[in-house]
C-alpha positions in Angstrom: 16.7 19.0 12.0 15.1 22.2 12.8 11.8 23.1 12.5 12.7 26.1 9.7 14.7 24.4 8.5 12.6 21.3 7.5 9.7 23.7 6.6 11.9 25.2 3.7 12.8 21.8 2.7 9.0 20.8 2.6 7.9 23.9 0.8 10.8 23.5 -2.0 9.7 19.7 -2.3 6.0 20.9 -2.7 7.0 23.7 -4.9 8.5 21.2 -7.1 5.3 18.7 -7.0 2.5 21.8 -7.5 4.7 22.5 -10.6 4.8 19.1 -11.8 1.5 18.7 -11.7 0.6 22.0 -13.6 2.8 20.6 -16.1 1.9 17.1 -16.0 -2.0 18.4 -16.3 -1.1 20.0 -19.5 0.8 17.3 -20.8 -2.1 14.8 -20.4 -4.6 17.5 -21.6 -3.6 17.7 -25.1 -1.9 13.9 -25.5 1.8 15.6 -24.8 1.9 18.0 -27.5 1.2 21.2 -25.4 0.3 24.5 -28.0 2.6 27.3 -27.1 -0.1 29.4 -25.4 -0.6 27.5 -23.0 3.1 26.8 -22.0 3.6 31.4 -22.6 0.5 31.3 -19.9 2.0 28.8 -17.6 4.9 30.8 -17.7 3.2 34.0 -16.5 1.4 32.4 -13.6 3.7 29.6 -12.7 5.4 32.0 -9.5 1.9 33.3 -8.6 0.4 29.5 -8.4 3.5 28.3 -6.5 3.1 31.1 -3.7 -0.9 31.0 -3.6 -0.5 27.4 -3.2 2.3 26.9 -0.8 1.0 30.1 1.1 -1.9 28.1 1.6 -0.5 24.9 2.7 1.2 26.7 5.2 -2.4 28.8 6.5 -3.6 25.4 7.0 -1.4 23.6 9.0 0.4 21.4 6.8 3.9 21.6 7.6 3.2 21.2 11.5 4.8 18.6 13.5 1.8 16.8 13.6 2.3 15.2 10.6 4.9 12.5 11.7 2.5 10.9 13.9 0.7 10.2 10.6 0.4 6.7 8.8 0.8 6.7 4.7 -2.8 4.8 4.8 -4.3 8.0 6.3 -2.3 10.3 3.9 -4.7 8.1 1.1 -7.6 9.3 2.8 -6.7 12.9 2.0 
């Protein structure tokens, strides 16, 4: 696969999970019964969390190649 290619792929996967998370956060937060302002705020800054986060994921390194020399029990360490 090609190297853009399989960076796209790895951004939309961890667009997905930074969004889950937010959302999973919440959930936990208030025992699954989220009040509607914070879902209207998540809204609003859902796209500029995604980009921040993924924008920094890619500033760091994080979608090099390096990363298939690298053993799940490492990943654990992060």
């Amino acid at each position: 696969m090609s190297r853009p290619r399989r960076v796209i792929m790895l951004m939309a996967v961890d667009a997905v999970l930074v969004n889950a998370a937010l959302l999973l956060a919440l959930w936990l937060r208030f025992d699954g019964t989220v009040p509607r302002q914070y879902i209207v705020s998540y809204q609003q800054l859902a796209l500029v969390f995604t980009v921040v986060r993924l924008a920094c994921f890619y500033a760091f390194g994080l979608y090099n190649r390096l990363w298939q020399y690298a053993v799940w029990g490492n990943c654990s360490l992060l």
